[in-house]
Each structure stands twice: as C-alpha cells, then as structure tokens.
N, C-alpha and C positions, 0 to 999 in steps of 0.2 A: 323435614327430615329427608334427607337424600335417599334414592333408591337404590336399590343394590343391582348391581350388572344383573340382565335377564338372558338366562340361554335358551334359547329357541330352535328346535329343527323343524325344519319343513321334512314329508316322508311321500312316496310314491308306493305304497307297498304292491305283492301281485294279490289281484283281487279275484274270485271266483263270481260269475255275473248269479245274482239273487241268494245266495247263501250268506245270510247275515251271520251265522254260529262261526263258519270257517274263517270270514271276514275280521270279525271281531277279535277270532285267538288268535290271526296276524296282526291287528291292529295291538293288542296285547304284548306280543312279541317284539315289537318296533318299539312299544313305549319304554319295554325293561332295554333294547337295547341303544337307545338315543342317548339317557342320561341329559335330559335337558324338561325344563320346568315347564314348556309348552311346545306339546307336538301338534302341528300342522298337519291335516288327509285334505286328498283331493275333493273334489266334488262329487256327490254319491257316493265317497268312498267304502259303505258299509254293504252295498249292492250290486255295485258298477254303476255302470250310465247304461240300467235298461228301465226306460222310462216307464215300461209297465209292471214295476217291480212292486209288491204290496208293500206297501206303506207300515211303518210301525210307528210307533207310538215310545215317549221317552220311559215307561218302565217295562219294555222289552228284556225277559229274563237271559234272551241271548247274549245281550250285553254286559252280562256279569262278570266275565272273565275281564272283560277290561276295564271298568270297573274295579274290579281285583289290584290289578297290576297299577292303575293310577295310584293309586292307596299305598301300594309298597314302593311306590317310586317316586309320591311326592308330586305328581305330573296332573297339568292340567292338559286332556287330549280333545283339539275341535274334528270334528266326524264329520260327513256327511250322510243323508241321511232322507228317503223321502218320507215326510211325515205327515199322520194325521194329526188334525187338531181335534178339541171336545165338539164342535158344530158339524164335524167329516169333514173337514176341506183337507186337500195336500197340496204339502208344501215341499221346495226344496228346501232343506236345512241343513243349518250346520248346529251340533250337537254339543255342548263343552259336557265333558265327562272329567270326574277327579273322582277323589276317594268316596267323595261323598254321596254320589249315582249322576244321575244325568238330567240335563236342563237341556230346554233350549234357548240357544243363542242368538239367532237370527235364523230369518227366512228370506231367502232370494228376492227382490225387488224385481229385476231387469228379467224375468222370464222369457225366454225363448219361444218363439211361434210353432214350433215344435214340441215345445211340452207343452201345449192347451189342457193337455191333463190338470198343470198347478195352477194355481192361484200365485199372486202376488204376493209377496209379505209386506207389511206395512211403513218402511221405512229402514234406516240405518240406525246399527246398532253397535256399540262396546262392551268389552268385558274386562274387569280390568283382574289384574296379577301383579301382586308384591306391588302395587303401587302402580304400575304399567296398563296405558288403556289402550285395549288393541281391538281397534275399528275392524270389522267384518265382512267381508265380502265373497260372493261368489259368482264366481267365471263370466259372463255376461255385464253382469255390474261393473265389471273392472273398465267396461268400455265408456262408459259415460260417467264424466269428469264431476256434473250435478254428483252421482253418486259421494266421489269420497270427498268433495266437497262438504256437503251434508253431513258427512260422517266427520270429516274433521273439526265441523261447529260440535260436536259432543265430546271434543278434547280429545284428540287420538294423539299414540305416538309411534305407534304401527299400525298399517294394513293392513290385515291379515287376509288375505284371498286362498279360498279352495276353489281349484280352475281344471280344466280339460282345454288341451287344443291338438289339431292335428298336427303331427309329425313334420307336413311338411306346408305349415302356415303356422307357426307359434306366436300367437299374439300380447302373452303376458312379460314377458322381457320390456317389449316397448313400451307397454303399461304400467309398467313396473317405475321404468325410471321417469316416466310420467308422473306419476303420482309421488314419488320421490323428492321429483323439483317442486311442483306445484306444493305442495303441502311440508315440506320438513322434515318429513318421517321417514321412519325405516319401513321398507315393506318386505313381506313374505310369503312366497306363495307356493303352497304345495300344488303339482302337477301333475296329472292322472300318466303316469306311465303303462306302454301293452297295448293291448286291444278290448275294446267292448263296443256296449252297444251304440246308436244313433250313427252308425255308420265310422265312427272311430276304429277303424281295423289298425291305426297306428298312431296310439298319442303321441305327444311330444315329450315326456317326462321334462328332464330340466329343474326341478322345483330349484328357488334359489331364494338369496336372502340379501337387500338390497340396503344400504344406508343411504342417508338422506342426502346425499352428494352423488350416486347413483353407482357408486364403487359398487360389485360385486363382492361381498362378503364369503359369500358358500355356495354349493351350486352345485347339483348331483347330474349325473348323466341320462341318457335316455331308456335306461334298463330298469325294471321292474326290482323292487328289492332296494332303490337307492334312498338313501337319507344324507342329505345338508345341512349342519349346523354351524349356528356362529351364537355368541356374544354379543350383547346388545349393552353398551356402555352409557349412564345417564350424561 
C-alpha cells in the first residue's frame, strides 16, 4: 500500500532556560500553529541547553498541555528533553509525544565531553508515522557517519536530527546533505535558535528540511519563533 505524502516542520521556538511548564505551552503553541503531522524541537528543547537542568521523567504532568494540543491536532511532537531513566541514569532525549502521552524515542549516543553528566544511549533508533520510518538523531551524532549509517540498516527514510550550533560555525547544513547523498533520505533538522546555556550566547537557528538530492525544501531563519515546513512525497 503506498504512503500518503508526510508533512513535517521542523521548529526553533523561544525557550525560557529550565522552565519546563512555559516550554511546553510554547511547544503547544507551535504544534496548533504548524499543521503538519510531525513537528521537529531542538535539542533540550523543553529546558534549553543548561546541562544542569533536573532531569524529568516521561510522565511529567507539565507536559500535559502538549500533550493536549497533539490530540487536537493529530501531531506526532519529538522534544527534547534530559531524562531519567527507572536505574537514575540521564540521558539526553528526544521525546515523541502524540495524543496518546509520551514515550521515549531515543537517547543520544555521541555525548559530548562536556556533558559527563549523561550517559550514553544505547544505539540508533526509528519511529515510524503513517507508514514513514524516521531515524533519530541528536546534534553530536549528526557528526559521525557510523551513526546514520546504523540507523539506516533499521530502514529509515528520514533523519530526524534535534541539533544546537553556534551562530557563527553551523555544522548541520553540511551534515545534512551529507547524510542526504550517503543514504537516500530526506533529512530534517530542528535548530536551537537564541541563546542559552553551554556557552551558546548565539545559536544558529536555520532548522531546514532537506530531500535526498540535497535541494533545500524549507528553511527558517536565524530568529527565535521560526518554523520550516515541507511535504515529503513517497
């Protein structure tokens, strides 16, 4: 049975650093205002990027409100997110939230020497939508090829990457259509747009959305508040 076209944004919203309630009724706000069946957050997007952010857990009642809005809108939203697990370990994650509450979807693999706080996650991972399996990544991972390699032996047909870079080194463009040529797919990556912590006083925003020939489909600017979406055609 063939798949029905998949609309996708990627989103950059403005994030408040550790307020997960405020976070979340923006992340809410972006999912009613996208209209598309998979929205794309940056990395940490429910915290910012301060890596000493407390950790929640996937039945976090702040999350309700979005939650909420997936449910009236039909939307599958990947978050970020630092999380405990049942043993206490944290992880970075990314979140899939729909009507139905919230799972996790993958944990960061390629952690950064700077967050010795996390742990590893165990490997690569898919989630699939209306028939669409969309390979998972975050920001770090995008840099080694092993990565979506890996992920594409579990049958992908998007890359989904939640990423942070500085404003004035953006490395996910060139990874983008990296992973583009190598593999086939479309990739998409939301972009932490603004400032937060780890010394990001100026992301890069950008989030864009990439076809497997490395055309530029969608592509938001460098301001806080942007959303990119495109149509993803089987």
């Amino acid at each position: 049975m063939e798949r029905s076209p998949l609309v996708i944004a990627v989103a950059q919203p403005p994030i408040v650093a550790y307020d997960v309630a405020a976070n979340a009724a923006q992340h809410a706000a972006v999912v009613r205002a996208a209209d598309a069946r998979v929205v794309v957050f940056p990395e940490l997007s429910l915290t910012g990027y301060q890596l000493d952010a407390p950790a929640i857990t996937t039945g976090d009642p702040r999350l309700h409100a979005l939650v909420r809005a997936c449910a009236e809108t039909g939307t599958l939203a990947l978050v970020g997110a630092p999380l405990w697990d049942e043993a206490g370990h944290a992880f970075i994650a990314t979140l899939a939230v729909d009507g139905g509450g919230v799972r996790v979807a993958y944990r960061k693999v390629h952690v950064h020497e700077s967050e010795e706080r996390f742990s590893p996650g165990d490997g690569p991972a898919v989630v699939e939508v209306d028939g669409w399996r969309l390979g998972l990544a975050i920001c770090r991972d995008t840099r080694f090829a092993e990565h979506d390699a890996a992920t594409a032996e579990l049958g992908m047909d998007v890359y989904v990457a939640s990423v942070l870079d500085h404003a004035h080194a953006p490395h996910t463009p060139e990874r983008a259509r990296r992973v583009a040529a190598d593999r086939g797919v479309w990739v998409a990556a939301a972009s932490y747009a603004g400032s937060t912590g780890g010394g990001f006083d100026q992301a890069a925003g950008g989030s864009a959305v990439w076809a497997p020939d490395g055309t530029v489909l969608a592509e938001a600017g460098p301001e806080p508040g942007a959303i990119a979406r495109a149509t993803l055609h089987p």
